[in-house]
C-alpha positions as CSV (number, residue, x, y, z in Angstrom):
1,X,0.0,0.0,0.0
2,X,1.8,3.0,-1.1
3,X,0.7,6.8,-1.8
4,X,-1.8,7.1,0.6
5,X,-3.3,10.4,1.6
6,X,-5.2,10.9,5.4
7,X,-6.8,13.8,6.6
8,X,-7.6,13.4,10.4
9,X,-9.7,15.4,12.8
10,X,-13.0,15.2,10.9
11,X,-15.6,17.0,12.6
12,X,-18.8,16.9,10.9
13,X,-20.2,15.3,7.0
14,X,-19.5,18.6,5.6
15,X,-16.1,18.5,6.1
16,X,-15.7,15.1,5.5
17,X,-17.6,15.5,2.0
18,X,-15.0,18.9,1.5
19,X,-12.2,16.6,2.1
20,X,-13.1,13.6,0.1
21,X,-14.5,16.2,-3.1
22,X,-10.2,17.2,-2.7
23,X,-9.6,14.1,-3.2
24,X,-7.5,12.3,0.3
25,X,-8.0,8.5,0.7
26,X,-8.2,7.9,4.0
27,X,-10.6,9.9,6.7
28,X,-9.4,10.2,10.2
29,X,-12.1,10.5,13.1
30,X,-10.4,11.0,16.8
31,X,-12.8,9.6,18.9
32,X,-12.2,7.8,22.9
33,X,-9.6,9.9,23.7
34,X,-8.1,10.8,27.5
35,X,-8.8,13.5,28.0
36,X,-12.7,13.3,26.1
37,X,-12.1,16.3,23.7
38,X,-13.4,14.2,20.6
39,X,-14.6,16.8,17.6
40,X,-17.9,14.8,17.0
41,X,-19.9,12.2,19.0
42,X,-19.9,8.4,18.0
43,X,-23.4,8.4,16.6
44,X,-22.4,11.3,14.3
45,X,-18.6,9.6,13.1
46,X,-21.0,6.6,11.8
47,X,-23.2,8.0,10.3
48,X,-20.1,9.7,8.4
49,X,-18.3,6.8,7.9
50,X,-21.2,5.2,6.4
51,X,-21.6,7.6,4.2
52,X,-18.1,7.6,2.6
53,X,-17.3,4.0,2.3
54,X,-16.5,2.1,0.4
55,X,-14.9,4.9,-1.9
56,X,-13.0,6.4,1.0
57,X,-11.7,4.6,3.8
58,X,-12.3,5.7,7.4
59,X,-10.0,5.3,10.2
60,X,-10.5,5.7,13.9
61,X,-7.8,7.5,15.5
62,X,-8.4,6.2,19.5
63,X,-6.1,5.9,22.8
64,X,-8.1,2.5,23.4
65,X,-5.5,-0.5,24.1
66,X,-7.8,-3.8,25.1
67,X,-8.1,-5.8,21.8
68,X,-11.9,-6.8,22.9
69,X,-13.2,-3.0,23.0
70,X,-11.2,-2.3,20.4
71,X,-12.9,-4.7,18.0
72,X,-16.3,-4.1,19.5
73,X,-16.0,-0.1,19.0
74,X,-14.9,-0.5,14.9
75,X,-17.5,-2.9,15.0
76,X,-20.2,-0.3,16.2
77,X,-18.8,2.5,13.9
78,X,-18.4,0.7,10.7
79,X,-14.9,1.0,10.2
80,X,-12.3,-1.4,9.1
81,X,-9.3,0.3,9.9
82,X,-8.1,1.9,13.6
83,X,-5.1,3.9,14.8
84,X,-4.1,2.9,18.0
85,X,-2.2,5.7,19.7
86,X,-2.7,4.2,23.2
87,X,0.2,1.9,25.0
88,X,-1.4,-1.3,23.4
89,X,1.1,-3.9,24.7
90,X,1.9,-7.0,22.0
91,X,-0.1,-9.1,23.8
92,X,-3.0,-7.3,23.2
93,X,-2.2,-6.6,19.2
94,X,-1.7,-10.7,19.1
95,X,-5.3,-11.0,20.2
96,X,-6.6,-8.2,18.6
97,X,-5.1,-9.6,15.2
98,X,-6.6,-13.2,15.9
99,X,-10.1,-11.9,17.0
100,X,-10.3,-9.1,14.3
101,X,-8.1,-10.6,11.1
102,X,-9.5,-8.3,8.8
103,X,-9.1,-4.7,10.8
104,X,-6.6,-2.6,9.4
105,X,-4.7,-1.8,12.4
106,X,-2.0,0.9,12.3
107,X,0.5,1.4,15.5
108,X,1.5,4.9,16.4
109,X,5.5,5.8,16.8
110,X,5.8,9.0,18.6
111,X,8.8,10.8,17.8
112,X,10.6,12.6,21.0
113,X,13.9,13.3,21.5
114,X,16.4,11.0,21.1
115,X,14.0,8.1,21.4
116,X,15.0,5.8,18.5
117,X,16.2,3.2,20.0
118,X,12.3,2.7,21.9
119,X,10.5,3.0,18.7
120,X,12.8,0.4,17.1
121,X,11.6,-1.6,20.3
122,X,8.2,-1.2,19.3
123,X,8.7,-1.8,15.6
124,X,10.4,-5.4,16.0
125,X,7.7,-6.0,19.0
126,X,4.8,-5.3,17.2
127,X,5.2,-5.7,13.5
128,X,4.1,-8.7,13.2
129,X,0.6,-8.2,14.9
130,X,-0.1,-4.5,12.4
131,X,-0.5,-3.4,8.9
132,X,1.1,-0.1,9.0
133,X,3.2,2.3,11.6
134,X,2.7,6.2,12.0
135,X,5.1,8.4,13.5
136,X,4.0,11.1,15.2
137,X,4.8,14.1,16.9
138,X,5.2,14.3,20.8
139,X,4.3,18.4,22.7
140,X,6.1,18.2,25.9
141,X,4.1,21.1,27.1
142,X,1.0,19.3,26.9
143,X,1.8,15.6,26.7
144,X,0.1,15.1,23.6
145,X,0.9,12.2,21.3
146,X,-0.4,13.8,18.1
147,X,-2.5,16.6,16.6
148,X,0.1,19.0,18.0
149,X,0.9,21.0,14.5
150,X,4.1,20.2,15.9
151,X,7.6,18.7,13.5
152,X,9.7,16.2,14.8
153,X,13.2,14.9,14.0
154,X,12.6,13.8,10.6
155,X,16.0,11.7,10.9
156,X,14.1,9.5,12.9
157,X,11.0,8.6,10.9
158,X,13.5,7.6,7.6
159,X,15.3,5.6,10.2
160,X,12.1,4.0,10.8
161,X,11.3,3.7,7.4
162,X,14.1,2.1,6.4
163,X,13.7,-0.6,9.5
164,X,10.3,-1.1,9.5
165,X,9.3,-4.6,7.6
166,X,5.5,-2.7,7.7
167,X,4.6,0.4,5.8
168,X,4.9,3.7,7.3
169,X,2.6,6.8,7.5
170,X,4.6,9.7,8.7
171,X,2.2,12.7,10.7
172,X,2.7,15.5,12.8
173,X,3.2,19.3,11.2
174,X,2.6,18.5,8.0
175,X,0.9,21.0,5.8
176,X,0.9,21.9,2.1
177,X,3.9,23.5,2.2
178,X,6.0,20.8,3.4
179,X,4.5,17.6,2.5
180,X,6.4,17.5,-0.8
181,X,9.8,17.2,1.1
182,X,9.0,15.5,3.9
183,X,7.7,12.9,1.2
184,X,11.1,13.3,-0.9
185,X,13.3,13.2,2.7
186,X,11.7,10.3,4.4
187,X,10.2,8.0,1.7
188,X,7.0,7.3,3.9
189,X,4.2,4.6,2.3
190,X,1.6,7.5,3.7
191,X,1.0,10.9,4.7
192,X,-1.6,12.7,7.4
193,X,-2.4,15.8,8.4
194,X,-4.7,17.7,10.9
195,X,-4.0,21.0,12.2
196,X,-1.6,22.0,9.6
197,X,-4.9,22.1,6.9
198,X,-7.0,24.1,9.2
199,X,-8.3,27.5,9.3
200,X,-9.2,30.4,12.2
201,X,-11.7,29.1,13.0
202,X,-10.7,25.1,13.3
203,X,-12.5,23.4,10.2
204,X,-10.4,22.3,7.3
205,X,-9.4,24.9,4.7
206,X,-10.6,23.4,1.3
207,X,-7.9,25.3,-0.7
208,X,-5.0,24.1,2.1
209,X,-6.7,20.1,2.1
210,X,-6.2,20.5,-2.1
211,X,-2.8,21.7,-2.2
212,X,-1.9,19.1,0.4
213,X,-3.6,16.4,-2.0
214,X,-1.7,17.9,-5.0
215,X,1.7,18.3,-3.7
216,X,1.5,14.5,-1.7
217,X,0.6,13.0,-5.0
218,X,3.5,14.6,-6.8
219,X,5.7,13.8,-4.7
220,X,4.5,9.9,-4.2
221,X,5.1,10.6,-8.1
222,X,8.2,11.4,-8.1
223,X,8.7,8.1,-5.9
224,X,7.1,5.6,-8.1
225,X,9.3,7.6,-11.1
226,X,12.6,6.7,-8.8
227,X,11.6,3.6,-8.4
228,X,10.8,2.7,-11.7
């Protein structure tokens, strides 16, 4: 799977239907999170995610970490594909891969300082239980693990790349302006982005969400072109 484009942080059907008419793959909807500050309720991300598949894929972006709620809650919404950001140990990916075979589960990495050595941990843990890896950004200000508009050590995530026997979607600051070489530096299977395609007032931008799309697929592109 290679070249995919996420847009996370969905709040209602009219962005979502903004952000699929711009043409991203994959819809993100942040929902059982610690600290309860989801966008939209769960009723509401169903009835979106209903609405967009099978054409576009939607993803829940949760801190959950038991494989029996985890299956039960995609279950409920409709989705086939979750990002666990959450301290989900390899125990619990192991059963969550036997109960749920067909979930597309991705495993966050979130980038701090000088912590490679830990996500490589992760990586040769937990590959064998996940589809795909996103590296993320970590705020030490806040503690969050993601949708902090914040870069991180891009070193690290081509490091990760390059280890990784999974596929790797690489978040966390990107915006149109910098997807193109953060695509051409780390060589990531995926892209997502969140705060970095919003406006004022919160809601995605519909010109920043299409730039985004244009300058990710160029540079996934130029990729395929090197690869050739």
């Amino acid at each position: 799977m290679q070249g995919i484009i996420q847009v996370a942080g969905v709040i209602d059907q009219a962005e979502a239907d903004l952000i699929c008419e711009e043409g991203a793959d994959w819809l993100g909807f942040a929902l059982r999170l610690p600290l309860k500050n989801e966008d939209l309720s769960e009723k509401d991300a169903a009835a979106i995610i209903k609405a967009i598949q099978p054409a576009h894929r939607g993803v829940v972006i949760t801190y959950l970490t038991d494989a029996e709620e985890i299956k039960q809650f995609c279950q409920e919404l409709g989705v086939t594909a979750i990002q666990l950001h959450g301290d989900v140990t390899p125990g619990e990916l192991r059963t969550l891969r036997r109960i749920a075979p067909d979930l597309y589960v991705l495993k966050s990495l979130v980038v701090k300082q000088d912590n490679l050595d830990e996500l490589t941990e992760i990586v040769d843990q937990a590959a064998e239980w996940v589809d795909m890896f996103i590296t993320d950004s970590f705020n030490p200000a806040t503690g969050a693990k993601g949708a902090t508009g914040l870069l991180h050590d891009w070193s690290i995530s081509a490091e990760l790349v390059r280890l990784s026997p999974r596929p790797l979607m690489l978040a966390g600051g990107l915006n149109p302006d910098n997807v193109a070489a953060a695509i051409a530096e780390i060589r990531p299977a995926a892209v997502d982005a969140h705060t970095g395609l919003e406006n004022t007032t919160g809601r995605k931008d519909r010109m920043k969400v299409r730039k985004f799309v244009e300058e990710a697929r160029k540079a996934f592109a130029q990729l395929a072109n090197e690869g050739a």
